[in-house]
N, C-alpha and C positions, 0 to 999 in steps of 0.2 A: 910715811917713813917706814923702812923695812930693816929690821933687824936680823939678823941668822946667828942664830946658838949652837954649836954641836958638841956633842958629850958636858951638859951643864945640868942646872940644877932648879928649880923652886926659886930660890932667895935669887940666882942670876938673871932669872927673867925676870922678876917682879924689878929689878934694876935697872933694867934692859926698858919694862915699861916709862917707869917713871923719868929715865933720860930721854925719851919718845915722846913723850908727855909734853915735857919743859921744850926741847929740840921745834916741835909743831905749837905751841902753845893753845893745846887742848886740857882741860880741866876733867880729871876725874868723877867731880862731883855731877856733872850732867848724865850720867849713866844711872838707870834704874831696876838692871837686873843682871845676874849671870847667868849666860847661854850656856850649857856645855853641853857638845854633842860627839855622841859616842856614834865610832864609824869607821871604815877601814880606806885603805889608799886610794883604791879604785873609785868611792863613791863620795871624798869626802868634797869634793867641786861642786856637784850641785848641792849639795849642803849646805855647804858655805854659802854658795851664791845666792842661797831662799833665805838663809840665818841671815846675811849685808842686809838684804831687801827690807827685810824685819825691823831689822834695829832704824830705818828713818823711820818707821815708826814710835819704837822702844827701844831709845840708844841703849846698849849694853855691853857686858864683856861677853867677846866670845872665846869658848877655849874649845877647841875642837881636837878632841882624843882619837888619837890613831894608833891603833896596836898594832906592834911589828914582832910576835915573839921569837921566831927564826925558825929557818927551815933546817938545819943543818946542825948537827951534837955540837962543833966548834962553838957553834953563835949563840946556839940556844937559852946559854945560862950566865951569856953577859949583859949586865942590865945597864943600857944606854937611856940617855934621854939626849932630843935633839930639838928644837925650838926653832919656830919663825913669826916673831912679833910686828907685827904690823898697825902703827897709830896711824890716825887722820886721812889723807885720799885713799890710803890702801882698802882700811876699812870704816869708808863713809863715814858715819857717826859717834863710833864704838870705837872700841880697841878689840884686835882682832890675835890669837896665839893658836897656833897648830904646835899639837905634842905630837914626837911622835917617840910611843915609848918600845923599847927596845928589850926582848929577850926575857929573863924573871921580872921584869918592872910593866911590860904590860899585865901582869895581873894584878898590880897597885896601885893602878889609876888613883883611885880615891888621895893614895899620900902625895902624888902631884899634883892634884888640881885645887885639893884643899888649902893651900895655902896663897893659891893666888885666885879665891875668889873675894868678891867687893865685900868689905867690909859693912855689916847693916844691913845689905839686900838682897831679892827672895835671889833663889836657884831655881833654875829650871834644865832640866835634863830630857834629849832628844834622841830617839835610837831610830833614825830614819830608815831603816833595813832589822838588823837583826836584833832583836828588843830580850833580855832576859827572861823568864818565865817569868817571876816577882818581878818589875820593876820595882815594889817599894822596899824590897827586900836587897836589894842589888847594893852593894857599897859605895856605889856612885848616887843613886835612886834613895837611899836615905840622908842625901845632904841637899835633899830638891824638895821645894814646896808641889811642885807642880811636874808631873813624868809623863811626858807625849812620847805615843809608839803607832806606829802606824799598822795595822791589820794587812792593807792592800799589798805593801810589803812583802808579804811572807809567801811560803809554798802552799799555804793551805788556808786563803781568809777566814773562811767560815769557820774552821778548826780554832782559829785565833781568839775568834770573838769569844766563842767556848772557853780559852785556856783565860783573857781577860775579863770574863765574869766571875770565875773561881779564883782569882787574885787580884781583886778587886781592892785599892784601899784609896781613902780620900787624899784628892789629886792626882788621881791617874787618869786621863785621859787616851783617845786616837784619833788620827788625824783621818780615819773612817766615818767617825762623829762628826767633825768639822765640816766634811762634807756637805750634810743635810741641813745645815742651818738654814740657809736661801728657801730649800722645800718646806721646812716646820714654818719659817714666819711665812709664807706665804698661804701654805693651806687654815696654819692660825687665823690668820686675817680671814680669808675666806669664810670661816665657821661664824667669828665674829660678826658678820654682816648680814647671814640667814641661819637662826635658828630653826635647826628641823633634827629627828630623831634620826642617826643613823645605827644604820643595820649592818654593812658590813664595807669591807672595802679592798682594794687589789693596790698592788707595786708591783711595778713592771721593771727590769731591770738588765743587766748583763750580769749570767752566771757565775760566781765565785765573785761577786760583786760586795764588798764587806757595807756598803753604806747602805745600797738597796735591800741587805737584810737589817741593818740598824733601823732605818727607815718604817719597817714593817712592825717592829719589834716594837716600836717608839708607837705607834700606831697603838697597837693591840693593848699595847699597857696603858695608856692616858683614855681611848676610847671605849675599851672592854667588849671589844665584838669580834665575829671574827675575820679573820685580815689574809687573804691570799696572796703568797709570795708567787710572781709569774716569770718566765724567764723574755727576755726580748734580746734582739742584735746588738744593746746600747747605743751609744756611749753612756757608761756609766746608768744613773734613772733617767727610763725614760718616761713614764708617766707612774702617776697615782690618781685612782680612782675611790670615791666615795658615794657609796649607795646611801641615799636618807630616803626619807618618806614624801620629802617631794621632787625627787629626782638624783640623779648623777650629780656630783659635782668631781667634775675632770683637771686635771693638771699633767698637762701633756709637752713634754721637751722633748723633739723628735732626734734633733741634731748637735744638743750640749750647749746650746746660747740663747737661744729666743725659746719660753716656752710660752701658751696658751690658755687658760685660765677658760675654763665654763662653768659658771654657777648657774642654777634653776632660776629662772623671771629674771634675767640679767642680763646685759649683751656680751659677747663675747668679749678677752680681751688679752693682750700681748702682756708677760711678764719677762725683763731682762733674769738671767737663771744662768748665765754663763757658770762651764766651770774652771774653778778659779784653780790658782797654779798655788805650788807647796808654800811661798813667802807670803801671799795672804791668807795660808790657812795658818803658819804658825804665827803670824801678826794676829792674828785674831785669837788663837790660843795664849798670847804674852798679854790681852788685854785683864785677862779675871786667873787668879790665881788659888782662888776658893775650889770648894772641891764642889766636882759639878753633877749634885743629882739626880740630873733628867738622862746622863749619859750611865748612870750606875742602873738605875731601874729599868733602862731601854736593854742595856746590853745582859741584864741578868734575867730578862723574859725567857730567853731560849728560840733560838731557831726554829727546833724539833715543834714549838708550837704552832708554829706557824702553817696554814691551810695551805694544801697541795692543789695547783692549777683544778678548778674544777668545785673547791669545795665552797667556796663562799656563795652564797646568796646571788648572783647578778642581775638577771632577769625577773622574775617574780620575788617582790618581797613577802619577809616572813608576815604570817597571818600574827597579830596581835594577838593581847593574852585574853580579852572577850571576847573577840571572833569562834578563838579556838571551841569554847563548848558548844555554843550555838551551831559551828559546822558538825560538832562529836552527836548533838542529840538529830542533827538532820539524818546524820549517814546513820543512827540507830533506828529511825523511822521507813528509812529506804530499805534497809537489809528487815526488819519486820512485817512491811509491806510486799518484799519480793518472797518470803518464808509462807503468807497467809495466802497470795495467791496457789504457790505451789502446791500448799495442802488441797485449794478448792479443785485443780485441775486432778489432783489424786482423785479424789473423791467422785468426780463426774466419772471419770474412768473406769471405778469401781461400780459404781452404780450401773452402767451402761452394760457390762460383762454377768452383772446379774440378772 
């Protein structure tokens, strides 16, 4: 069922739902979270179409926020609100509302959405494009358990992951992190199977690539060695490399779907690695709404840490820490031994001239 509001209110849509509601005979109570995603006219379709996909997962409300504040001194400073509610086949599982607010009222999202979120359950807020610098600080962003922004999004990933490590608070996430889950369990698992000492390791990736530096970051901080970021053609990661002390262990996606797994004393072996599209990343984001750790520590490493093509380890590993004297007192005996000859071939020379 589709309903259309123009110049209404808060309390008119919540109206609007619940005669939607009764009209389909869908029950409120099967919904377990509110969606809202902040977004503008031109982008709010595939939005919406990842946020439908989402909710057979985790039926929810969805309220998808669209600012319209006007171009023109006439329009500028009338504040409209206009609505299109949609229950049951419109929006799959959930209940579905596009605001679109109008003029001074786009900058007070917050007092329309506040009142027709679910009573009892979490929030979660999405900025699939233009994310505020605070999301927790954002008026929208402090009525959400949980605030996904996406890095790849923007004009400057790299710079992003920078500005989302300095505003960091629990439950912020990117949909740059979501990314690498597939790569973390899968090289997990790999380490799980062969204990061996690793010494350094390499990510391969495409340039301004916000995951294959999360990727590296995530790396450098859980393993403490050092970790070279490489540039490659992509799509997206295409391999990660781990040097240990009995070998390479490779994880190589050439093409974005089949990738190839080689561990040392192993046989080779095919891992599905597809990458996955925006409705199972934020499907997978709606499952845990704690605040996530491994994504706070990965992304407050720092990039600038990161080894420039060239600096890790690849070919010859590092000499252990008792190797190292044993080679220190060899080369003291070689450079003393080339010093004692010298002096004897002085000396013959000296003699001979006498």
């Amino acid at each position: 069922m589709n309903i259309d509001l123009t110049d209404t209110t808060s309390s008119q849509i919540n109206s609007a739902l619940v005669k939607a509601r009764r009209a389909t005979g869908m029950p409120a109570v099967g919904m377990v979270l509110t969606l809202v995603i902040v977004t503008d006219e031109g982008n709010h379709y595939d939005a919406l179409k990842a946020a439908a996909e989402a909710s057979k997962e985790h039926p929810s409300r969805i309220l998808v926020v669209i600012r319209r504040p006007g171009r023109t001194p006439r329009n500028r400073h009338t504040a409209r609100l206009d609505a299109e509610v949609r229950v049951g086949s419109e929006s799959d599982t959930g209940e579905t509302v596009l605001l679109r607010l109008h003029g001074e009222l786009a900058g007070h999202a917050e007092s329309v959405v506040l009142p027709l979120l679910l009573p009892d359950a979490p929030v979660v807020v999405w900025w699939p494009e233009d994310a505020p610098e605070v999301p927790s600080e954002d008026l929208l962003g402090v009525l959400a358990q949980r605030r996904i922004t996406d890095a790849a999004a923007t004009e400057d990933p790299v710079a992003s992951l920078g500005l989302r490590a300095r505003t960091y608070a629990p439950g912020d996430t990117d949909l740059a992190w979501t990314r690498v889950t597939g790569w973390r369990s899968v090289l997990a698992a790999a380490l799980d199977q062969r204990h061996s000492t690793i010494r350094s390791a390499v990510v391969e990736g495409e340039a301004y690539n916000p995951s294959t530096e999360l990727l590296a970051m995530w790396l450098a901080d859980r393993l403490k060695v050092p970790v070279e970021r490489s540039v490659s053609p992509g799509p997206g990661i295409t391999a990660v490399r781990l040097h240990t002390a009995d070998g390479t262990v490779c994880l190589d996606r050439p093409d974005g779907a089949l990738a190839k797994l080689e561990v040392p004393g192993q046989p080779e072996r095919h891992v599905a690695l597809k990458r996955r599209t925006t409705a199972e990343l934020v499907a997978e984001e709606l499952r845990r709404l704690d605040p996530d750790e491994a994504y706070h520590h990965a992304v407050s490493y720092g990039t600038d840490r990161l080894g420039a093509p060239g600096s890790a380890a690849e070919e010859e590993p590092a000499p252990s820490a008792k190797a190292a004297p044993a080679k220190k007192a060899a080369a003291k005996k070689t450079s003393a031994a080339r010093k004692t000859a010298a002096r004897k071939v002085v000396t013959r020379k000296v003699t001979k001239s006498k």
